[in-house]
Every structure is written in C-alpha cells, then in structure tokens.
N, C-alpha and C positions, 0 to 999 in steps of 0.2 A: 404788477407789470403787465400780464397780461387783459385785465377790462383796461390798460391805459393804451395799450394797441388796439385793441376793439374799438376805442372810441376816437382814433386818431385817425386825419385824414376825412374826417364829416363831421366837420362842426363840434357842435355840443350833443347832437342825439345819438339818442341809444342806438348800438348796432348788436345785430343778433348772429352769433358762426353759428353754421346750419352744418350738416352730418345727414347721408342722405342714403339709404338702400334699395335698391331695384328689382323687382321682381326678376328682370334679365339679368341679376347679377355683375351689369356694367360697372355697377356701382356697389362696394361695399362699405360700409360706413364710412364712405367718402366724404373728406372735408371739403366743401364747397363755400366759394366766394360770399362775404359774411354780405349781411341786407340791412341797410339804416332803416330806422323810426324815421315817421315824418310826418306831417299834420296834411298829407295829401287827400284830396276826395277819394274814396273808393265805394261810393254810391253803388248798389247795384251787384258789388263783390259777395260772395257769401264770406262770413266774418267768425273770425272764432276770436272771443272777448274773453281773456286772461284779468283774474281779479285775485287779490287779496285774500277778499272778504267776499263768501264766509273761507275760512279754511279747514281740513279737516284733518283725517290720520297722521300719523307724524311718523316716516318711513323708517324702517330697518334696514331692507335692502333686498336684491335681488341676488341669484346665484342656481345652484344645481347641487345635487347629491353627490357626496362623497361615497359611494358604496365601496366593500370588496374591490369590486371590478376595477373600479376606477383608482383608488389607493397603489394596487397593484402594477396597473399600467402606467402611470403617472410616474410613482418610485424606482418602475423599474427604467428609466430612463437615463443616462448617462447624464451627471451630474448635471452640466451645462447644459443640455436639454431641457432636462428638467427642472432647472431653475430659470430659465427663459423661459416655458409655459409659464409656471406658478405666474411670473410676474406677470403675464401676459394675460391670466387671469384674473390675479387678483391685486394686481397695484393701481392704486387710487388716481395716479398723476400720468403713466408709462403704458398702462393696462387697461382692462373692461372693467377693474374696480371693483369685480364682484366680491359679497360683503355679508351673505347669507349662504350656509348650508345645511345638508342635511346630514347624520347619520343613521345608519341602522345600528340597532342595539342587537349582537349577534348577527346571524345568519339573513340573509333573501336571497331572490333567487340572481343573485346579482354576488355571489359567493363562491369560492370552489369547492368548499364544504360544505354542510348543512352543519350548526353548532350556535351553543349557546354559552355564555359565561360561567354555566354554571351546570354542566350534562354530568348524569352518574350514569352507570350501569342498569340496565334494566332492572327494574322490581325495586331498586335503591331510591331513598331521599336524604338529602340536605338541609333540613329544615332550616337549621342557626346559617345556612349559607358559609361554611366550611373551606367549600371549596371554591367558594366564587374567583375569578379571575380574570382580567382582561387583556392576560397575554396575546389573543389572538391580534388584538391592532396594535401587538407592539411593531411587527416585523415590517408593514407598511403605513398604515393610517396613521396611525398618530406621529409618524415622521415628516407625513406630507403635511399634516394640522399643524406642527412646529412651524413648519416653513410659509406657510399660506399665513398663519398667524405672523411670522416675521415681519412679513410684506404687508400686511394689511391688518396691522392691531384692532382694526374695529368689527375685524366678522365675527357673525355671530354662525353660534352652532347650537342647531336643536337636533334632536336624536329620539328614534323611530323603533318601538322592538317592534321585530313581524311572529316573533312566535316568544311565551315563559319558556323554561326550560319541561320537555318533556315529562319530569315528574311532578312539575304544576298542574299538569294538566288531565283531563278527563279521558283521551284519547292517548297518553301513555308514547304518543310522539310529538315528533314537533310539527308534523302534517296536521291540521285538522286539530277537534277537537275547541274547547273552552277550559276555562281555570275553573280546578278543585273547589268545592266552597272551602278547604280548610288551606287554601294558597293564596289566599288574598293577600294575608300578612306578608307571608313569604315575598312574594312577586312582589310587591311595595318594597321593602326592603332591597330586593333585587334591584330595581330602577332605582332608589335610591344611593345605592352602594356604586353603580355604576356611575353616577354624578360623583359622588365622593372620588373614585379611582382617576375620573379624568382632571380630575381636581387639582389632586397630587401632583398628574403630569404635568399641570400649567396651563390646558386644555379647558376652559371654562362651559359649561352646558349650559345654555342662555335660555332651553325649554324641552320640555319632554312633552311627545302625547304617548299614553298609556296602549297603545296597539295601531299600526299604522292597517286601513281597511277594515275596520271591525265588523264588516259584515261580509266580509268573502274567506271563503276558506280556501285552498288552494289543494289541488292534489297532487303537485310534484315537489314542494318546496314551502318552506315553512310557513305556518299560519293562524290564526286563533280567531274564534269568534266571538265577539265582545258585546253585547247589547247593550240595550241605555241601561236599565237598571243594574247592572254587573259595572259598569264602566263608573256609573253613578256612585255605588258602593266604595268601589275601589280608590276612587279618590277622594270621597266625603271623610270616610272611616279609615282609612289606610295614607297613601301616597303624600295627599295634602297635609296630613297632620304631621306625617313621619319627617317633610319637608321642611314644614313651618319649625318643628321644636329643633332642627338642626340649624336656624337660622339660614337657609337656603334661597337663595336671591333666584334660583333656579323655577323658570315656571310652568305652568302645567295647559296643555291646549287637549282639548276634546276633539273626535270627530277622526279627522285622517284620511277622511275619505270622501266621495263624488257628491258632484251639487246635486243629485237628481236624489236625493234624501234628506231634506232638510230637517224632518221631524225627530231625526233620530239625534243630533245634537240639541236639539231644541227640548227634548224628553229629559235626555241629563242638566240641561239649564234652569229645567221648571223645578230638581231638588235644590232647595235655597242651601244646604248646608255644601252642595258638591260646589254649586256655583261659587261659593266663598273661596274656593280655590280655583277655580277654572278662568283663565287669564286669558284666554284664545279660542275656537275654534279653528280646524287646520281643513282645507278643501282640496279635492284631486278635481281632474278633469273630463274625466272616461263616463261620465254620464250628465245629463241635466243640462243644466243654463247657468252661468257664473251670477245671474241675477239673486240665486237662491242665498251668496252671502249675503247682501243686504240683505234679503227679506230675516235671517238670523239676526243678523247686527239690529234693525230697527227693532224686534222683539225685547233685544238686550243691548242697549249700547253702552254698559260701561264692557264689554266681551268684545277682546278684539277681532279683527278677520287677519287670517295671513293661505298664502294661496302655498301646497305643499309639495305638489306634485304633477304634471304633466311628461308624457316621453314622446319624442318624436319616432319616425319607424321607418320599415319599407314599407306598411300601409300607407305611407303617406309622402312618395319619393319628389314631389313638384316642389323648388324651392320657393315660387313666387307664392303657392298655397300658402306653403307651410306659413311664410315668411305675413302674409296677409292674418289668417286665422292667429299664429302665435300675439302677432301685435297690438292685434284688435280686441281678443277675449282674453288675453294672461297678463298683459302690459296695461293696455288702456280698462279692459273688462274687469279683468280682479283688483284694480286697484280705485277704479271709480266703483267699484263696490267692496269697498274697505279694505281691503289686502293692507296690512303693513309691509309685508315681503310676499317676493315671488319668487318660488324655485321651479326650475324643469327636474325630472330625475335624475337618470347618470351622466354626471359631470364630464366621464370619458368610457368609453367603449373601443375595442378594437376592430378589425374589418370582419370578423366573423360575428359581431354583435355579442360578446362578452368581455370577460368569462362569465360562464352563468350556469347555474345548476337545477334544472326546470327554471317552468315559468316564462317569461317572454323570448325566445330567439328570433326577432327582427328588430329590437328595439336599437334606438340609434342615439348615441351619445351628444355632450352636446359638445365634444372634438370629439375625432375618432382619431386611435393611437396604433399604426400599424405596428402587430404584435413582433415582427420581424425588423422591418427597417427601421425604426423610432418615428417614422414619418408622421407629423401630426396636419388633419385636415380636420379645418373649423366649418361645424355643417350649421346647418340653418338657424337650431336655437342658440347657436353661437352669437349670431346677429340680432336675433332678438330678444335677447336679453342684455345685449349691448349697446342698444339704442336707451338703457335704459340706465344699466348698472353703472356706466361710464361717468353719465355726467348728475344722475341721481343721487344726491349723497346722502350718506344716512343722517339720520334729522331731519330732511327734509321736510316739510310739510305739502302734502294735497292741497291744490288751492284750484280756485273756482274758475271753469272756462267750461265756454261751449261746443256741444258736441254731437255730431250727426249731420251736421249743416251738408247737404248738398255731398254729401257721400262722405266727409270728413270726420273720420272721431279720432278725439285726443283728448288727449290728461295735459296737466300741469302739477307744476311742485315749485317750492318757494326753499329752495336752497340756505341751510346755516349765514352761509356769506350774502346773500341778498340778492343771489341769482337767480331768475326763474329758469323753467326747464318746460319746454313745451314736445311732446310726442303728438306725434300726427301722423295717418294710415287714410290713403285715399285708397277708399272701397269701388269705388265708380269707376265707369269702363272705361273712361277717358281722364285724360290729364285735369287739374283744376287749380283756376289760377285763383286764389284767395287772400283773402285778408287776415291779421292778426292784431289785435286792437291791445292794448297796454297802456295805464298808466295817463291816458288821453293821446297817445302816439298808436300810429299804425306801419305796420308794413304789410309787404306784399310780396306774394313768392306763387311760385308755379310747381306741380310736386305731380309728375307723371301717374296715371292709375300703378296701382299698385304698390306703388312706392311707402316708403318710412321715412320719415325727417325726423330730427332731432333740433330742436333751437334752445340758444343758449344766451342769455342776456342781463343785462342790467339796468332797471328803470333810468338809477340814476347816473348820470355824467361828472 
C-alpha cells in the first residue's frame, strides 16, 4: 500500500519520499513533498548515478551502545516512558529501526562500579571459573535487551570486555595491565561462558571482540592491553576453537579500536590459523581516516568491516558540525568502506554526561535522559544515525552510486523489498541543485548546504 501511494497521482514513474535534516535544525528528519522520476534533460546538473551493479556488503545495521549508563537510565524510566523510547528507537515501521548494538562485557567507564563477571579477593583465583556470573545485567540490561528484542527481533548484539577479571591479569587490577600467559584459557572460557549465560536468557550474542581498544590502557577505569600477537594466540588457540567445538553461530571481530592503526589488525590477520576464526575487524573513530577499513578489507576481503564506536561530546557542541562530519565519515564513510554496521557509543546519557566512573566526563549520548525529570532530548547522533537506520534495513545491500560530485557524497543500499535508499550530505557552502539518475530515470531535488536527505524508491511501477 504504501509504494501504491508513492506512485499515485504521476503516471507510471517512479517517485522518490525524501526525509531532509538541517544544519539550522528547521528541519529534523522532515518528511518532505516526494519527487517523481522523469526522462527530463538535466545536462549540465551534477548527477549522482544509483546502480545495481556492482553491489557489495550486505548490511546488519546501525545503532549505539547499550552500556551501564544507558541500561540504567533507559529502565529507570516509568514504564510508558520507557516503552515509547524503546519503540522510538528501535521499531522498524513507528521508530529509527535501530538494529545493531553494543555491549560491554563487565565494567567501562560508562559503569557505577568497576566489576567484572568473575572478581575474587585479592591474591585469590578461579581458574575452573566457579564463580562466574552475570547477575550484574540482571537488574537493568538484560530487561531493556528483552524489550528492544520485543520491538525489533532482528537486532543484533555484539559485546566488548574493556578489561579479564583482575586475577587474569599481569597488573593484579582491572586498571591497566595485560593477561597472564597461564589466562588465556581461562579468559577464553570466560567470554565464552558469557555467550552461553546470555543465551539462556534468550539474549543471543551475534559477535564478540576479544578487548575493546587493545592498545590503550586507561588510568581511571578499566582496561587491558592486547597486542597482535596476544590477541592472535588468544583466538587461534583459545576462544575460536572453544567456540567452534560448542557449535557457536557466535563470531569473533578483531581490532576494536581507531583507524589510525591499521597494521595492528592486519598482524593478527597475517596468522592463517587466527584468521580461520576472525569474521570482522571492529573500528572506532578518535584517530586516523575511515579510508584505513578498506585498505584492511582489500588486504583480506573474505574479513568483514563493521564501524564500533564513535561519541559525540561537549568538544564538539555545533549541531550542523556534528550533524555534517557524523553523515559524511560514519554513514556515508564507514559504509562505503565496508562497514556492515554502524554504531556511535552510549545509546543514552544523562545531563551530567553519565553515570560514569573515570574515563570520559563530557561525552554525550546519542538521547540524553534527564536524570530528574525523565525528560528525553534527541541530540545530534540521534539524527544521524536516523537518516540511516530508519529506512536502511538489514539485508540491505551497498550498491553502486556516485560520490563527491560538486560537494555531494552519498551511499546507496538496495533494500530486501526492491527499494533503494539513497543518503546524501551536501558539503559545499551553498545550496545544490542536483541530479539522481536510476534505472534510465532521473530526478531532481535541491538540498541546502549542509543538509542530509534520505531518498527512498522503487525503480519499478
């Protein structure tokens, strides 16, 4: 019913609903007046050509982290509250659809405690993992994952330890420090165990990476340093195998961390036996150029890309920035260089920028949930992840358009149902009136500087 309205009222060709956001905020993923195809001359237009063929990745989705912080603020929300977010974030038809997140496995600094599934006493160990347990996401997390699960049976969830438990480690806390050589087992097991217990709940783990940031240690809040050849081990000898003999659909991504180190996933890729289990590399944002997936992915393309992490902040208070940079290097950049999925970090934050215990206090969620009123305001990576996850479905496929034309860059996606999905970011200082070529049909639309569109269509009639 709905492509039968799209196409009613002009003829037989295709019409495209456009969705439009403004640097000035006039507009927030405003639905605007839809634009037929038409075999009109547009000579002279800069042109962005929407194709088929070739096609490439085949999407998961996009979304934000579920941390502590957010579990807690979200739950703690008055039933009907909180269940108009959830939907508002993640219903496919009513909502932004979103369809991908993240968890931490234990503790970040995105926590009220520092803790791990599995903490003794000092000088103590667990080797046979005794004590493991995952009570700590009973009380929040895993009731909000029920519920978002409800609403949108297709998310997926990968999940992120920031630190082994203290007696894994070389450093005797969970600051700082590397794993034991006689914890590798252990910590395999541990990650393992933890897919198992989510399991149970009904909560399915769609991919683990084995240390999220493997090269930063942190001094307020938990952390581990993982090098290629440790991370290498850990998953050739350990994790992978423990996975595979469990029958475990669950997979395993390398990396976790910024484009501006590519050699360092690319070192655990060159051991052939780790690779046989490494299904992804995972990339953050806080350094480098988003170019550095592809140049991983061409090295290895049966290895997928998925982008894992960006936060927005008070560094960074301009929403037309924000709203430019997000769409152009996390939407249109990590995905035209392989991204299966896109995640920003915390899902929700409140107005003081947590709750958090070390670690970032300015970062900014992508609602913010006043910890007092329930009041929820949708900040900037709210929209831009929206331009995407709404009408992006999973399965999609990446298909081939061009991009950079005259300040213009955009992606496309070739939708399960036979819709395309056009995102488009005018970089240029002035407004640009452009072309959009399909199928042997064109249209034509005008999209302010600054601006985001969303187009949404059907070749055929």
């Amino acid at each position: 019913m709905l492509w039968l309205a799209l196409v009613s009222g002009c003829g037989r060709q295709p019409v495209a609903s456009v969705w439009v956001t403004t640097g000035d905020q006039r507009k927030l993923l405003s639905r605007e007046p839809d634009v037929a195809f038409s075999t009109a001359d547009t000579t002279g237009l800069p042109t962005i050509a929407v194709a088929d063929t070739p096609s490439y990745q085949e999407m998961v989705g996009f979304g934000a982290a579920l941390t502590d912080a957010s579990a807690l603020l979200i739950n703690g929300l008055p039933p009907d509250r909180r269940d108009s977010l959830l939907r508002d974030l993640f219903d496919r038809d009513n909502g932004i659809g979103l369809s991908f997140t993240r968890l931490t496995i234990g503790a970040s600094d995105f926590s009220p405690t520092h803790y791990t599934f599995d903490d003794m006493p000092p000088g103590q160990h667990d080797s046979s993992l005794l004590r493991f347990s995952i009570e700590p996401d009973r009380a929040h997390r895993l009731p909000v994952l029920r519920r978002a699960l409800a609403i949108n049976p297709e998310l997926r969830i990968m999940a992120s330890p920031w630190s082994a438990p203290a007696w894994m480690k070389t450093s005797d806390k969970l600051i700082g420090g590397t794993l034991r050589p006689d914890a590798y087992g252990p910590f395999a097991e541990y990650l393992a165990r933890y897919v198992d217990a989510y399991a149970a709940e009904g909560v399915p783990i769609f991919a683990l990476t084995v240390q999220n940031e493997p090269h930063y240690e942190p001094g307020d809040y938990p952390g581990m340093r993982l090098e290629p050849p440790a991370r290498a081990r850990l998953i050739a000898a350990y994790l992978g195998p423990r996975l595979a003999r469990a029958g475990s659909r669950t997979l395993i991504f390398d990396w976790d961390h910024n484009w501006d180190q590519p050699q360092s996933p690319l070192q655990v890729l060159a051991d052939s036996v780790a690779r046989r289990y490494v299904a992804g590399v995972a990339w953050h944002c806080y350094g480098g150029d988003v170019a550095a997936q592809g140049t991983v992915h061409d090295a290895y393309p049966a290895v997928d890309a998925y982008f894992t992490e960006c936060s927005g902040g008070d560094w960074a208070p301009k929403f037309a920035e924000n709203l430019l940079w997000g769409t152009q290097h996390l939407i249109i950049g990590a995905t035209r260089n392989w991204a299966r999925g896109v995640l920003f970090w915390n899902l929700a934050l409140d107005e003081n920028h947590g709750p958090h215990l070390g670690g970032c206090g300015n970062c900014r969620g992508v609602v913010t949930i006043d910890s007092k009123s329930g009041a929820v305001t949708r900040n900037d990576e709210y929209y831009v992840l929206a331009h995407a996850s709404r009408f992006v479905r999973q399965g999609a496929r990446r298909i081939a358009s061009s991009s950079g034309v005259a300040g213009l860059e955009s992606v496309a996606f070739r939708n399960p149902d036979g819709s395309r999905v056009l995102i488009v970011v005018n970089t240029a200082a002035g407004e640009q009136r452009f072309a959009v070529r399909s199928a042997g049909k064109t249209l034509i639309y005008v999209l302010p500087a600054g601006a985001v569109a969303t187009l949404r269509w059907l070749d055929r009639v």
